[in-house]
C-alpha positions in Angstrom: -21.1 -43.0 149.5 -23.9 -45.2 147.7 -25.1 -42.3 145.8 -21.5 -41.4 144.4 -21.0 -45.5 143.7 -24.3 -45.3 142.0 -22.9 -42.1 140.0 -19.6 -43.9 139.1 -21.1 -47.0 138.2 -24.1 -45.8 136.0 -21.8 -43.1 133.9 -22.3 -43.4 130.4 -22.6 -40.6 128.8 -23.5 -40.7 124.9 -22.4 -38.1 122.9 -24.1 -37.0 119.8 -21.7 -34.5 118.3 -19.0 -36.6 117.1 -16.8 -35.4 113.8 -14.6 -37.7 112.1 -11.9 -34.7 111.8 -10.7 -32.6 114.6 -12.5 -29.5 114.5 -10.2 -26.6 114.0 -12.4 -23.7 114.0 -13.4 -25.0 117.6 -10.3 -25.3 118.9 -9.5 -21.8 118.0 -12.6 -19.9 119.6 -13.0 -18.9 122.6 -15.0 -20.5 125.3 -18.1 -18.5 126.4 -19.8 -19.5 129.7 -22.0 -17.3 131.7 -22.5 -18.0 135.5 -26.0 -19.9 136.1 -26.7 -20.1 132.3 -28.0 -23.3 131.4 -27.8 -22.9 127.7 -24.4 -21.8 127.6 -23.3 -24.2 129.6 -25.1 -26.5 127.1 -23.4 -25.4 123.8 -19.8 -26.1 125.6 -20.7 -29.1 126.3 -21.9 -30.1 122.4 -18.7 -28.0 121.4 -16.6 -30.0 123.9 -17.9 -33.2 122.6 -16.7 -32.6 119.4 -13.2 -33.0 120.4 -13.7 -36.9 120.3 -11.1 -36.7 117.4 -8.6 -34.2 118.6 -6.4 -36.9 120.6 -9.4 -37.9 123.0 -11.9 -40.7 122.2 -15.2 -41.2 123.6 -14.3 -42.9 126.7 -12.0 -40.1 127.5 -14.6 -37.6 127.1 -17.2 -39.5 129.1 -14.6 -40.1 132.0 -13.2 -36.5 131.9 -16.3 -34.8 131.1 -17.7 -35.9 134.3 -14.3 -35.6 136.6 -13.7 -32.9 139.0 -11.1 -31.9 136.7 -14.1 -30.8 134.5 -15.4 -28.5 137.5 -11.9 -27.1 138.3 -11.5 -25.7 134.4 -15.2 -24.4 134.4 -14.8 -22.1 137.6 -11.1 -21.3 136.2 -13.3 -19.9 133.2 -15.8 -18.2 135.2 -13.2 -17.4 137.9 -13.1 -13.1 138.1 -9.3 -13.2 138.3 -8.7 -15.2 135.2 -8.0 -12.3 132.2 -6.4 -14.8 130.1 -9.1 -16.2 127.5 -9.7 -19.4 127.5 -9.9 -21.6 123.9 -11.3 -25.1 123.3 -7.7 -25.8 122.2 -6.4 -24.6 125.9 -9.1 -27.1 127.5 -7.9 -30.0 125.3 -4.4 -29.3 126.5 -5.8 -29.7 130.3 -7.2 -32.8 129.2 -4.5 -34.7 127.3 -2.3 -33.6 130.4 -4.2 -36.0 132.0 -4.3 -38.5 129.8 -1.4 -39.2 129.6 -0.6 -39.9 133.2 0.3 -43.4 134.4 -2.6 -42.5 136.9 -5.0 -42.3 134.1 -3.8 -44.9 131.7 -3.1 -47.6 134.0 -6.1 -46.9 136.4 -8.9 -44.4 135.7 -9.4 -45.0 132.2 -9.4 -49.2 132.9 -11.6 -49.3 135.8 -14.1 -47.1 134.1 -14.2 -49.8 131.2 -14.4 -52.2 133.9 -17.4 -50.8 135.7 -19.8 -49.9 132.4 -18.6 -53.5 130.8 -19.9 -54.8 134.2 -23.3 -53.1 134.6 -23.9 -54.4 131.2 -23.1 -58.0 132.2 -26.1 -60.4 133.4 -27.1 -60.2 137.0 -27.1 -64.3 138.0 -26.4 -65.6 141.7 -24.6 -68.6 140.1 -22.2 -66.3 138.9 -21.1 -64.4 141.9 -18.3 -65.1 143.3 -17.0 -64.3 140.0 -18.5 -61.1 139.7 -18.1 -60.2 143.5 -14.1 -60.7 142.1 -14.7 -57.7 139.9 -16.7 -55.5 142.3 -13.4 -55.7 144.6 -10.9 -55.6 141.9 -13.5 -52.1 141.3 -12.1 -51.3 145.0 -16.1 -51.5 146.1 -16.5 -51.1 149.6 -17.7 -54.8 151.2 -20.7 -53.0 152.5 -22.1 -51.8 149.7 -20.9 -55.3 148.0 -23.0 -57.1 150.3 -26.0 -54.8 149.3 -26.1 -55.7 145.6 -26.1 -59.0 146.3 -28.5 -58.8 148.9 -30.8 -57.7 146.0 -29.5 -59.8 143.5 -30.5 -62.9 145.8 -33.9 -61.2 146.2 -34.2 -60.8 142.8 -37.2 -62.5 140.9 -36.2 -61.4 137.3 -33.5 -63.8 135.9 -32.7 -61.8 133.3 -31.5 -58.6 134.0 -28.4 -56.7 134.1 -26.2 -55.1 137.2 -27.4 -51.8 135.6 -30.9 -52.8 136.8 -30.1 -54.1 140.0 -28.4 -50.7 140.7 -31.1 -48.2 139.5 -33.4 -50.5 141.9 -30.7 -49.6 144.6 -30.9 -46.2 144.1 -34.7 -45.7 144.2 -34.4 -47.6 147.1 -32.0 -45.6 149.3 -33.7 -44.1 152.1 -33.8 -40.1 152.1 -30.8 -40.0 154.5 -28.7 -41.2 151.7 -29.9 -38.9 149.4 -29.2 -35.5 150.9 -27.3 -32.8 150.2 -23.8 -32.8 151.6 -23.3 -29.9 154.2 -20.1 -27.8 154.6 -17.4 -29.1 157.0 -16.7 -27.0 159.9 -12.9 -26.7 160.3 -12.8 -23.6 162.4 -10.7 -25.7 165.0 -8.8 -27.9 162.2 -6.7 -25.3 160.7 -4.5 -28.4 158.9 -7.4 -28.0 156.5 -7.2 -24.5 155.8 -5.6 -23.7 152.0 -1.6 -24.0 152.6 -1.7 -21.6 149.9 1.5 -22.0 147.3 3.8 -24.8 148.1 7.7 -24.8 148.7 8.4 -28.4 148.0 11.9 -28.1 148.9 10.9 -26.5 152.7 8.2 -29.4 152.9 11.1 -32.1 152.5 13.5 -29.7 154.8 10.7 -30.2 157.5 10.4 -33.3 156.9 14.1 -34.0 157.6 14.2 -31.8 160.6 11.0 -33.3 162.4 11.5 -36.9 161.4 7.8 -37.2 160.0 6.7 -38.3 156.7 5.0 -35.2 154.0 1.4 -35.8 153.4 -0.1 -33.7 150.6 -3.8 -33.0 150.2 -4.6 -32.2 146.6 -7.9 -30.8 146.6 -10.1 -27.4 145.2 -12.6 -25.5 146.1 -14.9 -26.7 143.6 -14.3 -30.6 144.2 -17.4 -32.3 144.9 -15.5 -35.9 146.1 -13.4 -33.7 148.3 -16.0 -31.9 149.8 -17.4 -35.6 150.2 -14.2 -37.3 151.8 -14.1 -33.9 154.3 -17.7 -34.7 155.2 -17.7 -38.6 155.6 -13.5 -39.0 156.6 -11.3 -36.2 157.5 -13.7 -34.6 160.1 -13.4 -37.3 161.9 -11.4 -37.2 165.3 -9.5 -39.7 165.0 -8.5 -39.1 161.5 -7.6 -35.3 162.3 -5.3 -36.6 165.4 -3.5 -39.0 163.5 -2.5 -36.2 160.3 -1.6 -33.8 163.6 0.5 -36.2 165.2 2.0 -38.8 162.5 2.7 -36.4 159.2 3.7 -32.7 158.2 0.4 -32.7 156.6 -0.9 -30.1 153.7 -3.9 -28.8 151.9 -3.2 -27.9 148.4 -5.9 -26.2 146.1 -5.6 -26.5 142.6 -8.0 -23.9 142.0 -6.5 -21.0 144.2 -6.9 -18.2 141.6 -4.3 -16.1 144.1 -1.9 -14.0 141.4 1.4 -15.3 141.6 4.2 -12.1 141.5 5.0 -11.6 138.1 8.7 -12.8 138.5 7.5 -16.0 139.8 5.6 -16.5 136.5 6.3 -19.8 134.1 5.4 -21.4 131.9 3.7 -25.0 132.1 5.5 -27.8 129.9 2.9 -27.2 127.2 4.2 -23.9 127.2 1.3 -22.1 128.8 2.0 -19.5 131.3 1.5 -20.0 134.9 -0.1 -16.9 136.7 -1.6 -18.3 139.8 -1.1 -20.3 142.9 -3.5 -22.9 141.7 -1.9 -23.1 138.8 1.3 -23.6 140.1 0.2 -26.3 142.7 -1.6 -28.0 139.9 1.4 -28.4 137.9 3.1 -30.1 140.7 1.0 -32.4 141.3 0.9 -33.8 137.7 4.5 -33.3 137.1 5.7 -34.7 140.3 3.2 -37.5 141.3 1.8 -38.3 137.4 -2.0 -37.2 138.8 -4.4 -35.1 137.7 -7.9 -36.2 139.6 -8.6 -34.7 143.2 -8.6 -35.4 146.0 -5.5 -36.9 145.8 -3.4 -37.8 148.9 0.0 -39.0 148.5 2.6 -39.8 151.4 6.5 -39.0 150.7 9.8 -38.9 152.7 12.5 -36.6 152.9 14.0 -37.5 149.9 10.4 -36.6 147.8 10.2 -40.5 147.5 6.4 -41.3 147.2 5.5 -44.1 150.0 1.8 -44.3 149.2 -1.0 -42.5 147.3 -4.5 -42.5 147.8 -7.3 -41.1 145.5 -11.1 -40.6 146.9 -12.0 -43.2 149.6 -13.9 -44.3 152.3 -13.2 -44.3 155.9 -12.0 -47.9 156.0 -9.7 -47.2 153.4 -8.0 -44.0 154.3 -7.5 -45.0 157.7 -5.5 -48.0 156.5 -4.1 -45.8 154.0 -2.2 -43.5 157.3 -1.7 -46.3 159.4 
């Protein structure tokens, strides 16, 4: 948890390819990435920045350029099954998709603004409490709360910023920390496995019929965060019991590249044509519950009324989250 804090906190990407016209010509050509090729990874990247002008400005790109979303359309691209080409203008598609979600626009994009503006802003003990206000307002776990300002009260250097304060953190953290996150084992869990592609009308008619509240999982295969939550949360015992007993719980990938039967095809309401399972689940979740980021949880009754959603979180959270 305090190395993907750390992540959040110290994003700020700078990009050097910036055009003060949309690029055309880029949006028209094809993407070109080659598995395990750093250098072609490299140029979409540059050629990705240059969309700053295209509908997206540079906060956009720094938030979404380092998202799981990002991940998802890179192994789309790579993905074996996927014989449609992708274009730079297909990927900016994705991407104002998300944009303009109240998700996005009233939460993402305003908390990132929140957290670079405040690991810019002076580190002082006087001013705490205030700061401690914005950390929370950040949804910061306490714990980690209370460490930065164990340091900043242990500080000796008066003038620097949060920014500081939070490297010094990070070079801190013990190797436990640091390491690598290892595969969840749900061989006896199967409410993890992929649900595969999703009825919403037969969720809601279970949902009537057993009296319990639908809990969608929004997840992918190439999520880091949600490879995190399943590692630090939803392996726990008490967390599995309670999504057995209390909800008609499902796992939904957004990057299953399963074909889809050809008369099950259609197309998306940007007009692009939905092939796959993924796809298809993916377009639910943004066109149903306005959200575009995973993991996303989000409870709803039998009517497909939303009671509560939930993006990434730790264990304190989520449990309160399914209480």
């Amino acid at each position: 948890m305090k190395k993907l804090l750390l992540t959040l906190i110290l994003l700020n990407t700078y990009f050097a390819f910036c055009q003060n016209n949309c690029n055309n010509e880029i949006l028209n050509e094809k993407v070109q990435l080659t598995p395990n090729d750093k250098e072609s990874l490299l140029i979409f990247t540059q050629k990705l920045n240059s969309l700053e002008n295209c509908g997206l400005d540079k906060t956009d790109l720094e938030i979404l350029n380092n998202s799981p979303i990002m991940t998802h359309i890179i192994m789309d691209i790579l993905a074996k099954e996927n014989t449609e080409p992708y274009t730079y203008n297909t990927i900016l598609e994705k991407l104002l998709l998300i944009t303009e979600t109240e998700n996005y626009k009233n939460n993402i994009k305003p908390k990132y603004i929140m957290l670079i503006d405040f690991t810019k802003k002076e580190a002082n003990i006087k001013n705490w409490e205030s700061d401690k206000l914005i950390l929370k307002k950040l949804e910061i776990p306490n714990k980690y709360i209370e460490e930065i300002f164990i340091e900043l009260k242990n500080s000796s250097n008066k003038d620097e910023t949060y920014k500081q304060i939070l490297e010094r953190i990070g070079k801190n953290s013990t190797p436990e920390n640091n390491t690598e996150i290892e595969p969840v084992e749900y061989s006896q869990n199967k409410i993890f496995e992929n649900y595969g592609k999703v009825d919403y009308e037969k969720l809601l008619e279970k949902s009537k019929k057993n009296k319990k509240p639908v809990l969608m999982y929004f997840t992918g295969y190439a999520c880091v965060n949600a490879i995190k939550m399943e590692q630090r949360v939803l392996s726990k015992k008490e967390i599995i019991d309670k999504l057995k007993t209390d909800f008609n719980f499902v796992s939904v990938y957004v990057d299953d590249n399963t074909p889809l039967p050809e008369k099950e095809w259609v197309k998306s309401r940007r007009g692009r044509l939905i092939k796959t399972v993924g796809r298809k689940n993916y377009e639910l979740q943004v066109n149903k519950f306005k959200s575009g980021f995973q993991p996303y949880f989000v409870i709803i009754d039998a009517n497909g009324e939303i009671i509560k959603n939930q993006g990434y979180s730790d264990l304190d959270t989520f449990t309160k989250f399914i209480e």
